[in-house]
N, C-alpha and C positions, 0 to 999 in steps of 0.2 A: 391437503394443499401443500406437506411441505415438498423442497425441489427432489424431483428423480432425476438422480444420473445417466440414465440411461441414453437419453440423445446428443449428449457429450463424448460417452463412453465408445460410443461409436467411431469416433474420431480417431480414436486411438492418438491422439497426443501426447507427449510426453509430459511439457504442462500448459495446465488451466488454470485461466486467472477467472474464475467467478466472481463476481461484482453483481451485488444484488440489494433490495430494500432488508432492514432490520427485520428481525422474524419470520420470512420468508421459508426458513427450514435450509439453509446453506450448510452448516451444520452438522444438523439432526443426517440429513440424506447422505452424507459424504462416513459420517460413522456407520449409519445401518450398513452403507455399501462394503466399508473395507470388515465391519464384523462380518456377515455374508458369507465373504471373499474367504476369510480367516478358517470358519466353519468347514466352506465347502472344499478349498483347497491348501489349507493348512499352511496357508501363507500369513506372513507379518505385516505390520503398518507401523508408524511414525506418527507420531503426531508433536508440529515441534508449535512454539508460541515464541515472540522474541525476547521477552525476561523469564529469569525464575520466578518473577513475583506473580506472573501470567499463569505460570502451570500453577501454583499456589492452588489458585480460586477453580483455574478452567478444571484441572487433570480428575480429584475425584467426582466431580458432577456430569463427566461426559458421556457415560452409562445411563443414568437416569430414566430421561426420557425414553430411551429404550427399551428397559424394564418397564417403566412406566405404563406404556401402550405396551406391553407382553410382545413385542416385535420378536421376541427367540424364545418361545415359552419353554424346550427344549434344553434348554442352555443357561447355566448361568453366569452372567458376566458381573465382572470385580474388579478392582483397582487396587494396588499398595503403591505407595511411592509411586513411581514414573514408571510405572509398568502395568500394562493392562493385560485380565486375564479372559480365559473362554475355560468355564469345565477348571479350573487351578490350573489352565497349561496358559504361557506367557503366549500373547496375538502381539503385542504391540507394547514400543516404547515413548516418553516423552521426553521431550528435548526442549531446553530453552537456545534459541539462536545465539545468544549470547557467550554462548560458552561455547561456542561450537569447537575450539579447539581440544576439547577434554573427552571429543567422542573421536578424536582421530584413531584409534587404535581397538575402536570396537569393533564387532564381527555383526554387522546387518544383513548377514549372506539369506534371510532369508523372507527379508522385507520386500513388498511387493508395491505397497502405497506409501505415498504419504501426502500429509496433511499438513498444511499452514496456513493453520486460524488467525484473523486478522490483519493479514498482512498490510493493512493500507490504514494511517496513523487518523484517527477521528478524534484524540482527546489531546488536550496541547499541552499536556504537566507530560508527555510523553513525547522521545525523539527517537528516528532513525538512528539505528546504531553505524558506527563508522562504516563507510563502504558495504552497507550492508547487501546489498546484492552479488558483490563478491563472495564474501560471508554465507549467504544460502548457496551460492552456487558452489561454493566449498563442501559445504555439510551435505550436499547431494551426490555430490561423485566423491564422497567417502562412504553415503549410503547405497551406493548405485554400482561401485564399480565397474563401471562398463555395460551392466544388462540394462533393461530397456525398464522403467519403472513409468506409476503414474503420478505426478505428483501434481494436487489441487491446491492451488492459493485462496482463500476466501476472505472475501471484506466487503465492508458495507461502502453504498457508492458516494462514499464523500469527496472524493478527485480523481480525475483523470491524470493529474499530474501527480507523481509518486514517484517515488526512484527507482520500480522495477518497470514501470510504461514509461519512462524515461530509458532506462539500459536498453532496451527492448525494442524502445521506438514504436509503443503500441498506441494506439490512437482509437477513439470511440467508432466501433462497427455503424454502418452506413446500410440503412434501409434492409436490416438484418439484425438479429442478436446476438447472432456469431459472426465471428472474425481472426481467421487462421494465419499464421504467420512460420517462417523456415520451414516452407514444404508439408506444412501440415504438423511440426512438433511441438508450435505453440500456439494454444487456442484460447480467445477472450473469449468471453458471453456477459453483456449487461442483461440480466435476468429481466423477462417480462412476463408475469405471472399475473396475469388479468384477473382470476378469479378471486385469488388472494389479495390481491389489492383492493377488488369493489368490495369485500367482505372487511376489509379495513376502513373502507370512504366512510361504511353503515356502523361502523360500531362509537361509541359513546366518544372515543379520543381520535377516531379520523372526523367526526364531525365538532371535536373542540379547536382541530389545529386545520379545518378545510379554508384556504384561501392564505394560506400562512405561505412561507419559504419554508417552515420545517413540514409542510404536508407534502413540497413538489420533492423534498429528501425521499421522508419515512414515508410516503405513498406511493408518489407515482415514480420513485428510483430515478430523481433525477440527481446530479453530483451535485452535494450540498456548498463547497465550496468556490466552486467552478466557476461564480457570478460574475458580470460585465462592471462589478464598483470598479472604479479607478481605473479603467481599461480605455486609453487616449493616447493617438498616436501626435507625436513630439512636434511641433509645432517647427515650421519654418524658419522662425526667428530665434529657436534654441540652439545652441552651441555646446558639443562635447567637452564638459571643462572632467573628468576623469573616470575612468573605469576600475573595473574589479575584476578578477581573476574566480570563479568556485566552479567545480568540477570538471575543469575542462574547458569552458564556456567564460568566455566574455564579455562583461554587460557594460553599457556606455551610461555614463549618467549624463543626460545633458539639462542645460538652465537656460529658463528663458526670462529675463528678466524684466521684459516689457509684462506679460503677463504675469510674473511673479508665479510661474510654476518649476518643477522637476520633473523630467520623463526617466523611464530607464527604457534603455532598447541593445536589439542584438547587435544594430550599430553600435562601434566604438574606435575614434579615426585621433585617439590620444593619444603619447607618449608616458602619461603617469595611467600605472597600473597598479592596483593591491590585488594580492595576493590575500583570498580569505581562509585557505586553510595550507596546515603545509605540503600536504599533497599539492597543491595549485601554486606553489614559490617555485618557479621557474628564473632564467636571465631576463632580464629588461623588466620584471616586477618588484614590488617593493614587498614587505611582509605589510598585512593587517595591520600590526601594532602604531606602524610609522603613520598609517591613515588618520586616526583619533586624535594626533596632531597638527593634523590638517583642514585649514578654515572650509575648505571647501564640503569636504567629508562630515564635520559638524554640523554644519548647514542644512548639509542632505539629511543626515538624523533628526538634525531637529525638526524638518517641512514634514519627516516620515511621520513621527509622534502627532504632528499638525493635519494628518490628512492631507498633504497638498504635495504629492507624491504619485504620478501617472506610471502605467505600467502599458508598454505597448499591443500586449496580448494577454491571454489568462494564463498562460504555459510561466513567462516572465515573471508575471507577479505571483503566481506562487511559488514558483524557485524563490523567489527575493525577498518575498515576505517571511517563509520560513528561515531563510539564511541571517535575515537579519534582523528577525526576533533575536537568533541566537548570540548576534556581534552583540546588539545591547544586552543583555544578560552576561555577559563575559566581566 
């Protein structure tokens, strides 16, 4: 049961963002594919994660399961440090995204894949590294140089909303599990693995969490975050009293004081703007810091803390809710 690459492969993409249920074999499939690869045609892979504290735990257990089930009975495969072997000859290196400037002057002339495990943030003691999709897209065309590589993103499907289906403009495929985008060089798939699933409903912990929100997650792959809470659009008698400024994008907050709520929407018809990072301090915005001096901005934190805080789509509120977990933590 776990996933084959092979009807993706087809596609010939440059990259794929898989998105699929927990233990699914995302994984497990994408290593056996690029050791395979390594074997038959003496090519390299990549395998990066976004911390060093990620290759920590991931890098020597990704072999494992391979040896495990004797998938290369032939061959033995090994790990030292951030380097993976086949037979003592190097297949593949590891990378933490993080550091992506410390690989500018390496020589990946002979890397053919690559792998990025986890790409999509599911635990909240963890954040998006700056601009991070710049950032991979850096570390790809210094591994890439111009030739045509594959590179698979993998995560479990906790949001549609992310920073790389934001850059990308990817949106959930539509009465299909795939969905191609620039001419066929970038391919989604939300994995749907029927058998693997009803062998999950039947085992002892799909029938401890069936009828939960964590079984429509870790079952039936649906996005664990993605939910309609607080999803109301702004009532008529609300009024833009100020907006925010973050990546580009401007969000309106408005009050309505009859009902005693807050919306945010992509409406924003204000003259006071913050600015919430400095990327986004432009002319006619204020920086962040000058906002926490302001009643109105208060307010807004405080009704957020309170639950009483509408977002007019799911796209919005998790932009805003991530952005501004992080304003309070500051």
């Amino acid at each position: 049961m776990y996933y084959d690459y092979a009807k993706i492969l087809s596609y010939n993409s440059f990259f794929n963002f898989l998105v699929g249920e927990r233990g699914v074999g995302k994984t497990y499939g994408a290593t056996k594919f690029v050791v395979k690869q390594a074997i038959k045609n003496k090519c390299e892979f990549v395998y990066i994660r976004r911390y060093k504290s990620d290759l920590k735990k991931s890098v020597p257990k990704l072999f494992d399961e391979l040896i495990k089930n004797e998938e290369f009975p032939d061959n033995t495969l090994s790990t030292k440090g951030n380097k993976f072997y086949i037979d003592d000859e190097i297949c593949g290196y590891a990378i933490a995204l993080s550091e992506a400037n410390s690989y500018k002057s390496t020589n990946f002339s002979k890397v053919r894949y690559i792998i990025y495990d986890e790409f999509i943030i599911e635990n909240s003691s963890q954040h998006y590294i700056n601009n991070e999709v710049e950032v991979f897209l850096s570390i790809i065309e210094t591994i890439a140089r111009m030739r045509r590589v594959n590179v698979f993103l993998l995560g479990n499907n906790v949001s549609m909303i992310n920073p790389y289906f934001l850059f990308f403009n990817i949106s959930q495929p539509y009465n299909s599990d795939i969905k191609t985008y620039k001419d066929g060089l970038i391919l989604v798939q939300v994995m749907k693995n029927e058998e693997y699933r009803q062998a999950k409903r039947e085992s002892d912990f799909g029938k401890i969490v069936e009828g939960t929100d964590y079984s429509n997650y870790a079952i039936e792959n649906q996005p664990r975050f993605d939910n309609k809470d607080f999803i109301e659009k702004k009532s008529k008698n609300s009024r833009c009293t100020f907006s925010f400024k973050y990546k580009d994008n401007i969000y309106g907050v408005w009050f309505d004081y009859i009902l005693g709520k807050i919306f945010v929407s992509n409406d924003a018809n204000t003259d006071i703007c913050f600015s919430c990072t400095l990327e986004d301090h432009s002319p006619n915005t204020m920086f962040y810091s000058v906002a926490k001096d302001y009643h109105a901005w208060r307010t807004f934190i405080k009704n957020y803390k309170l639950g009483n805080v509408y977002f007019e789509n799911v796209k919005i509120k998790n932009i805003c809710q991530d952005l501004i977990k992080n304003l309070i933590t500051r």
